[in-house]
Steps between C-alpha positions, in 0.01 A plus 500: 500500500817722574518784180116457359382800775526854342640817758407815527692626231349253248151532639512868424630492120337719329375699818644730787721350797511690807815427762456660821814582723773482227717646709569259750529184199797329591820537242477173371138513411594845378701347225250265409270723466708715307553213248141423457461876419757528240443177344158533504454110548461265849587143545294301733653324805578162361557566174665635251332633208471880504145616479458911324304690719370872427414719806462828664689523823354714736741564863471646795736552813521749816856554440685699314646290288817695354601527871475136503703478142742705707530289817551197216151374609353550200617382182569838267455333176154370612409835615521644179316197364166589693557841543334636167221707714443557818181626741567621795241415770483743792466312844106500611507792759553724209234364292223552760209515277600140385462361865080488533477319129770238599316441836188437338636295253685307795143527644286254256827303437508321835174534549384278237787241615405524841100455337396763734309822464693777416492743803451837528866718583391741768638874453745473799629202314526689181690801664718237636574344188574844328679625817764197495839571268520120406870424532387152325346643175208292385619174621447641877165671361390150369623363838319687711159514332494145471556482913244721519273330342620156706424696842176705393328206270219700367465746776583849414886543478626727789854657576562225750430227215863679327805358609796713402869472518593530872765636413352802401193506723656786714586721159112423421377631817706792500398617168083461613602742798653734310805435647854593287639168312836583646510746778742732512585489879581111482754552243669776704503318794629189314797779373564616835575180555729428254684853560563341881751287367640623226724326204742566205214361303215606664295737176633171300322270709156751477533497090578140479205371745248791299616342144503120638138588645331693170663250276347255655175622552425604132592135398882551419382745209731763421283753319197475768808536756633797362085655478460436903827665582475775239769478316616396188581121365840593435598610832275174640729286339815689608373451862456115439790462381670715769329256724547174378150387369646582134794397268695814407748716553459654852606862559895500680 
């Protein structure tokens, strides 16, 4: 039986393949991959007859993938292979008018797999929904409705029905109160602190834990980096590179 099952690639000749996460493909499926793209052609596991194939290839990643072609990560010669256009998708919390629609879509989704009724989102629950800056995108979105609708069945959904990151419960409630994001007074205390014991390295230290920190947050993207810091991509990259998060040459 080994070699008589078609895969994905051969199942979509003809058609449109989508690969999620191409970013984090491992380098020796990279080159495979790679191979199927420029030979246009698979060959089933088991045997060895090349079969033609004729696709669309559709990618996405989270990454910034000529970072990862940097950090040899990411093979450069299949970049250039997929990279003929690309879409940039801004996270959820700045797409707000796209949350509501993807709830209710969420909405009839599980509720026709769970066969229940489809309930009623209360406007506390809607506010909360809106309020939230979804960290996760519309994976956590998708997460959380479907909880919601595990915990209400087809009772009216109601803030405590939403389970959100813990992590950034306390950032949620502070925002609701009106409350700054980051108050000013705990990062000058937290700077007072540092200025109590004092170092050769110390305003090195501040930069490299800001850039480690924002890098990280906007998903190890360079250009949405450089937008929540205000400044430009160029001087981004000099100050990853000054920091040791990107190949280059470092200022003396």
């Amino acid at each position: 039986q080994v070699g008589r099952r078609g895969g994905w690639f051969e199942e979509a000749d003809g058609g449109t393949l989508f690969l999620d996460e191409i970013g984090d493909l491992p380098l020796p499926l990279q080159v495979k991959l790679l191979r199927v793209l420029q030979e246009q052609e698979v060959v089933r596991v088991g045997s060895r007859k090349p079969i033609k194939i004729n696709i669309r290839l559709v990618t996405a990643t989270n990454i910034d993938l000529e970072q990862a072609v940097e950090a040899g990560n990411f093979r450069l010669d299949l970049f250039y292979r997929i990279n003929v256009a690309q879409v940039q998708v801004l996270p959820l919390r700045e797409r707000p008018l796209d949350i509501l629609p993807l709830v209710e879509h969420f909405r009839r989704l599980y509720s026709a797999k769970l066969k229940i009724a489809e309930p009623m989102l209360s406007e506390s629950a809607t506010q909360a929904l809106l309020d939230y800056p979804w960290p996760g995108n519309i994976r956590e979105l998708e997460n959380v409705v479907h909880l919601a609708l595990l915990v209400a069945g087809d009772k009216p959904i109601m803030p405590s029905h939403l389970k959100f990151s813990a992590g950034l419960s306390a950032l949620h409630a502070s925002a609701n109160s009106g409350a700054p994001r980051i108050p000013q007074e705990v990062m000058r205390e937290q700077l007072l602190r540092l200025f109590e014991v004092p170092g050769d390295t110390l305003l090195h230290d501040i930069e490299d834990l800001i850039v480690r920190e924002a890098f990280a947050f906007c998903g190890f993207n360079q250009l949405r980096t450089a937008d929540l810091l205000g400044i430009t991509r160029n001087a981004m990259r000099t100050l990853l590179v000054n920091h040791g998060m990107l190949k280059g040459r470092a200022k003396p």
